[in-house]
C-alpha positions as CSV (number, residue, x, y, z in Angstrom):
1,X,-25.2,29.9,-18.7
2,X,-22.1,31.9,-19.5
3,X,-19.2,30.7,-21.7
4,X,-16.9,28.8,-19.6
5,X,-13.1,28.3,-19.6
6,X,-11.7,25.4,-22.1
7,X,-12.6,22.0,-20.5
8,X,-10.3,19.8,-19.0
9,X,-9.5,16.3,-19.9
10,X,-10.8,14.4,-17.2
11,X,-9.4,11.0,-15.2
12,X,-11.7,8.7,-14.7
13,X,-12.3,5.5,-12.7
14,X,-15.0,2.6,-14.6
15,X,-16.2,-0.7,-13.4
16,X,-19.3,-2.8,-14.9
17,X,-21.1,-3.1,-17.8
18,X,-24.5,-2.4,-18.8
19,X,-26.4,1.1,-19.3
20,X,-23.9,3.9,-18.7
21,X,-24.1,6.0,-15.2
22,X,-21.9,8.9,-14.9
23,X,-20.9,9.3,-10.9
24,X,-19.9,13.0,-10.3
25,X,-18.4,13.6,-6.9
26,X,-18.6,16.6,-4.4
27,X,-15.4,19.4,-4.2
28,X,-12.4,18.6,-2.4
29,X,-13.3,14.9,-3.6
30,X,-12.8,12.5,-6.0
31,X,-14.1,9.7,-8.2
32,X,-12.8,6.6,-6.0
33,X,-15.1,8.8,-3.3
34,X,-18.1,6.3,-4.8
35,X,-16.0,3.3,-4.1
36,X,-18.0,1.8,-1.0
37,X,-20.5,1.8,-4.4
38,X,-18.9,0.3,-7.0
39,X,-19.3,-3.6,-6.4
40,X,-23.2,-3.3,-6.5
41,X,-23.5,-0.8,-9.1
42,X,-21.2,-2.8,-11.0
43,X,-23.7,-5.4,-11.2
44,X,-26.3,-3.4,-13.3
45,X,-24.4,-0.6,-14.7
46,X,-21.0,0.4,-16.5
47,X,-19.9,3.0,-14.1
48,X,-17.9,6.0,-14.6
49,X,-16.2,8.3,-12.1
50,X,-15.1,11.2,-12.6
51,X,-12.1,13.2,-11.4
52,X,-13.3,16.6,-11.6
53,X,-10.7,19.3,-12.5
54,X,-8.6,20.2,-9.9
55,X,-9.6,16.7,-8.1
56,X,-7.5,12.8,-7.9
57,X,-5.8,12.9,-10.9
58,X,-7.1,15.0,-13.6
59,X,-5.4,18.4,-14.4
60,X,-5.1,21.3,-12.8
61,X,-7.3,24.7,-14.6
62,X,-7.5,28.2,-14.0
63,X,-10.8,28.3,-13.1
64,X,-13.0,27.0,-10.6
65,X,-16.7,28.1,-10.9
66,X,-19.1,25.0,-11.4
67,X,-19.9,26.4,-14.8
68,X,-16.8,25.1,-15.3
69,X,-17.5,22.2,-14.1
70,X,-20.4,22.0,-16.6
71,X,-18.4,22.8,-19.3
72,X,-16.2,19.3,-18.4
73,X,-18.9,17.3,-18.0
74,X,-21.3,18.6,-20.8
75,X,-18.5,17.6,-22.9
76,X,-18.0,14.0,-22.0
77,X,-21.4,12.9,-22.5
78,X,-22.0,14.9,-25.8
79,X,-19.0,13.4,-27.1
80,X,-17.2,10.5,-25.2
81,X,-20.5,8.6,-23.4
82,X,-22.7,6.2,-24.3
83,X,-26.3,7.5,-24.5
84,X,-28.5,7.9,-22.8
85,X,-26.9,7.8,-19.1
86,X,-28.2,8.2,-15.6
87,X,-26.0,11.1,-13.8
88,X,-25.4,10.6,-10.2
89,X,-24.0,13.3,-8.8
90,X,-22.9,14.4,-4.8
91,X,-22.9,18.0,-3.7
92,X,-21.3,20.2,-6.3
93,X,-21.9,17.0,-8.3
94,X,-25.1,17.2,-8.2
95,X,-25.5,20.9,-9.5
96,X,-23.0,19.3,-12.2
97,X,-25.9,16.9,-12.8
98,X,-28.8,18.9,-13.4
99,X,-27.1,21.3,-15.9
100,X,-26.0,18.3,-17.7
101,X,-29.3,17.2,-18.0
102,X,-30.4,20.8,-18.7
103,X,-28.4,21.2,-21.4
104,X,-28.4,17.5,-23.2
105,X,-32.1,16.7,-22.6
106,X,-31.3,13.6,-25.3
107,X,-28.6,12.0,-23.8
108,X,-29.9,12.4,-20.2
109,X,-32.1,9.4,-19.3
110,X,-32.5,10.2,-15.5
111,X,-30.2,12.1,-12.6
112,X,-30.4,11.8,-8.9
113,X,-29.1,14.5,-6.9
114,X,-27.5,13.7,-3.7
115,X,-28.0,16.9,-1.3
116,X,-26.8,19.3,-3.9
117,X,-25.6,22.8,-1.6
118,X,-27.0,25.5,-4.5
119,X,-26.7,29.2,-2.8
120,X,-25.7,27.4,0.9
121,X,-21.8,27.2,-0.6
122,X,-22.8,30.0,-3.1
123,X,-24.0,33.6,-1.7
124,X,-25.2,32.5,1.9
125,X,-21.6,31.1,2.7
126,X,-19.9,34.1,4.2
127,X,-19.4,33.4,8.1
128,X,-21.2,30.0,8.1
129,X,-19.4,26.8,9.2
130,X,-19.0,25.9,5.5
131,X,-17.3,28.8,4.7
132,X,-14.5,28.1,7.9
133,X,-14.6,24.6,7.2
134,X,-13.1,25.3,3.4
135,X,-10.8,27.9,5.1
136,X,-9.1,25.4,7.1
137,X,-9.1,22.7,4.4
138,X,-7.5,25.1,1.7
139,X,-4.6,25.6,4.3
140,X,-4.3,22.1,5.1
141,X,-4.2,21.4,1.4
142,X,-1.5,24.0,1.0
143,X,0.7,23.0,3.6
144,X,1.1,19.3,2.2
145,X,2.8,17.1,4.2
146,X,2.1,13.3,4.9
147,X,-1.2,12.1,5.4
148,X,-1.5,11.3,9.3
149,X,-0.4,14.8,9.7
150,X,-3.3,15.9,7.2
151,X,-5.4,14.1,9.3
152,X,-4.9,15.5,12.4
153,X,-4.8,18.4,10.9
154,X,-8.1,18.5,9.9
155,X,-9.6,17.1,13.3
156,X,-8.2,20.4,15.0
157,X,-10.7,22.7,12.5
158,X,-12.3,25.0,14.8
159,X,-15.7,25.1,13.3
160,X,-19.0,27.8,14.7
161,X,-21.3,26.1,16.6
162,X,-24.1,28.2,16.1
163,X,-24.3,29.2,19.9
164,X,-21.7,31.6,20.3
165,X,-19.0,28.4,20.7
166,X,-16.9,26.2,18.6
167,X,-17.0,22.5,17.3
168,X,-13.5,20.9,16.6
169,X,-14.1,19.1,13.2
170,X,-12.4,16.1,14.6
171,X,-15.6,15.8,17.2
172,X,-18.4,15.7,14.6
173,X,-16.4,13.2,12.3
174,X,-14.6,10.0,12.9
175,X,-11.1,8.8,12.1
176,X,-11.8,7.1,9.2
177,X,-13.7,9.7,7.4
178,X,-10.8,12.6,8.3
179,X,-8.8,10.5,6.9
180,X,-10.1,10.1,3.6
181,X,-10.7,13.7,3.5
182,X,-6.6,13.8,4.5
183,X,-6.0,11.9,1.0
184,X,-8.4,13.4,-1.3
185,X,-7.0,17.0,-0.1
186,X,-3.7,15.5,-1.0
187,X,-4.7,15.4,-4.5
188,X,-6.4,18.4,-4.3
189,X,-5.5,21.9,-6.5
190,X,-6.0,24.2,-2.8
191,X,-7.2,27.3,-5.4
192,X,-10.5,24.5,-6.5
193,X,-12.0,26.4,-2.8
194,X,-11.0,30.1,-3.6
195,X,-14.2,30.7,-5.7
196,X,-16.3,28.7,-2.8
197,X,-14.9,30.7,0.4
198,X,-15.0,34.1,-1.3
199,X,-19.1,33.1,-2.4
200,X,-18.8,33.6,-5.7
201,X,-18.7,29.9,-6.5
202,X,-22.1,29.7,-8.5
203,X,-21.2,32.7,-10.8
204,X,-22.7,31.9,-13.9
205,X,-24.6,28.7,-13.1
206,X,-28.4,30.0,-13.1
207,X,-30.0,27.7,-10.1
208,X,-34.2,28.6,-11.6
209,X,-33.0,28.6,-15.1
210,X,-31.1,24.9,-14.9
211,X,-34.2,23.4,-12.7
212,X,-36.5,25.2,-15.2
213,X,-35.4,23.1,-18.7
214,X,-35.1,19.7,-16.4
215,X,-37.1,17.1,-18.1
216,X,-35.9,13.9,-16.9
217,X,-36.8,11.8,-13.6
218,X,-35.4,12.9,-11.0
219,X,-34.4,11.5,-7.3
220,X,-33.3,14.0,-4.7
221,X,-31.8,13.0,-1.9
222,X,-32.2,15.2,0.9
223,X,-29.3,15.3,4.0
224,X,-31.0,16.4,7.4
225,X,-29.5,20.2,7.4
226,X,-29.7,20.0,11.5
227,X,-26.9,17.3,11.0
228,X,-24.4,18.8,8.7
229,X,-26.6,18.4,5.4
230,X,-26.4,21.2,2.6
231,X,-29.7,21.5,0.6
232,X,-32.0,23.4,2.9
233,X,-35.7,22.8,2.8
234,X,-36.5,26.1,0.8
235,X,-33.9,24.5,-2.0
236,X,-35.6,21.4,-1.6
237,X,-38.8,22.4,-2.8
238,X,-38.1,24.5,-5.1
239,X,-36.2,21.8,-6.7
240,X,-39.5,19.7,-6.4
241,X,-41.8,22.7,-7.7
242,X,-39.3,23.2,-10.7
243,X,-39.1,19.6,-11.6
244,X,-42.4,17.9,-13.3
245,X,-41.2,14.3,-12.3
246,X,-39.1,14.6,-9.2
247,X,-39.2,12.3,-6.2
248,X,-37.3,13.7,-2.9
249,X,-35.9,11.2,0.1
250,X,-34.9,12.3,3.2
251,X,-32.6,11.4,5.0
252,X,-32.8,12.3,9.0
253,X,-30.3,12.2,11.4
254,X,-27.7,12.1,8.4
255,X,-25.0,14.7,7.3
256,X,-23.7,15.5,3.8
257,X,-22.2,12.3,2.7
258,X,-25.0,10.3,2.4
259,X,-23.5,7.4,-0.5
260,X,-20.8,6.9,2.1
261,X,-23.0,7.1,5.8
262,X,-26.2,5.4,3.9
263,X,-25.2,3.3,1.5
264,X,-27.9,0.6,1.6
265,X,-30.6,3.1,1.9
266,X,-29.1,5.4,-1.4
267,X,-28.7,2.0,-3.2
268,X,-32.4,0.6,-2.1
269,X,-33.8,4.7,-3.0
270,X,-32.0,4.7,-6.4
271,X,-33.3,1.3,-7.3
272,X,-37.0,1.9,-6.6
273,X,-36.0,5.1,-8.6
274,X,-35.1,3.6,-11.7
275,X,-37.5,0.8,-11.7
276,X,-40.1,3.5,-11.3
277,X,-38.4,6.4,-13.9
C-alpha cells in the first residue's frame, strides 16, 4: 500500500469491558452509528467506536482515500489497543478492517466484514446510483442548515432506477433513517465524498493484495445487491477464494445497513462466529 497522509487523532465512543473490538463505521457515518449495538456487545466486549476522519467529531484532514483511513486505524491498534482485537467494520469500514488485519496479523484476532463496497464505490461508481446518491449528499452537507431541513433534503435525492426512471431517496428509506443520515452529514467534512464521486476513492488500497496476506477468521456479511447492498457476488467470492478461513452470510431482501436493519441476525451471525473462530 502507498504511504499515506499523517494520521489523524481519532474520537472515539467505548462501552464494556472484556476482550477489545474495534467498530469501524461506513463514510458519511459515524461511531454512535453502532449504537442500536452497544448494550449487547457491551456485555461481552469493551467496545470502541471510531469517528473516522472527517466523521462525528474527530478532525478534519486533507485527504480522503481509504489508505488513509488505514493509516488511522493501523495506528490505533499498533499503539493505543489492547491486543489482540476483533475488527468490525461496515462498508468503507470494512475495507478499513481487512487492511488492518493485513497489515498487524499479531494483533488481529478475527474481523467481520459487513458488506464492504471494494471497486462498486471505487472505479465502477461513475453514473451508478451510488455515485448520485454521494452527489446529493455532499451538497446537502454543504449547504448546512438545521436538521429537519437536512432531512427533507435528503428524501428529495433523485436517484436512477435502473429502467430509464428515477427513485426519490425518500421512497426507498424511511423517516427515521433520513434522519440519522440528516445528523451524521451534519458532522460531516462534505470534501470526505470528493475522492468517492470522482472514483478514485480506492487509490492506493490494493483489493487482491489486502485479501491475499488475510490470516485471521473471517465473517462476511453479505447485503442483497438487488436491494441496495454494495458487495456484489463477484467481490463476494473472491473475498471467500482469497481468505483460507472465511465464512459468508447473506442477507436477502436487505440493503447496506445491515447492523442497523438486522440487528438480531448480525448479533446471532457474529456470535456463532466467534464461538467457532
Amino acid at each position: 500500500m502507498n504511504a499515506a497522509p499523517p494520521t489523524v487523532n481519532l474520537h472515539r465512543t467505548t462501552c464494556g469491558a472484556g476482550p477489545g473490538l474495534l467498530l469501524l463505521h461506513g463514510v458519511t457515518r459515524c461511531g454512535t452509528d453502532w449504537e442500536p449495538l452497544f448494550p449487547a456487545l457491551a456485555e461481552n466486549w469493551k467496545v470502541i467506536a471510531l469517528d473516522q476522519r472527517g466523521h462525528g467529531e474527530s478532525p478534519r484532514a486533507e485527504s480522503y482515500l481509504v489508505s488513509d483511513y488505514v493509516a488511522d486505524a493501523v495506528r490505533i491498534v499498533r499503539e493505543e489497543a489492547d491486543a489482540p482485537l476483533v475488527l468490525f467494520g461496515h462498508s468503507l469500514g470494512a475495507m478499513v478492517a481487512a487492511a488492518v488485519a493485513a497489515e498487524l496479523p499479531e494483533r488481529v484476532r478475527a474481523i467481520i466484514l459487513e458488506d464492504p463496497p471494494f471497486h462498486t464505490m471505487g472505479n465502477r461508481i461513475g453514473g451508478a446510483a451510488w455515485q448520485t446518491q454521494f452527489l446529493g449528499m455532499q451538497e446537502v452537507a454543504r449547504r448546512g442548515r438545521r436538521v429537519e431541513e437536512m432531512t427533507a433534503a435528503l428524501a428529495q435525492i433523485r436517484l436512477p432506477s435502473g429502467d430509464g426512471g428515477f427513485r426519490r431517496l425518500g421512497d426507498l428509506r424511511d423517516e427515521a433513517s433520513l434522519a440519522w443520515s440528516a445528523q451524521c452529514l451534519s458532522r460531516l467534512d462534505p470534501e470526505v465524498l470528493t475522492p468517492v464521486i470522482a472514483g478514485h476513492w480506492l487509490d492506493g488500497y490494493d483489493f487482491p493484495g489486502v485479501l491475499s496476506r488475510v490470516r485471521c477468521p473471517t465473517l462476511l456479511l453479505q447485503a442483497d445487491p438487488k436491494a441496495g447492498g454494495a458487495l456484489t457476488d463477484a467481490d463476494a467470492e473472491a473475498v471467500v477464494a482469497a481468505i483460507p478461513d472465511c465464512q459468508r452470510v447473506r442477507f436477502p431482501g436487505c440493503g447496506h445497513q445491515l447492523h442497523r436493519d438486522r440487528q438480531e441476525e448480525v448479533l446471532r451471525a457474529m456470535e456463532a462466529f466467534i464461538l467457532i473462530g
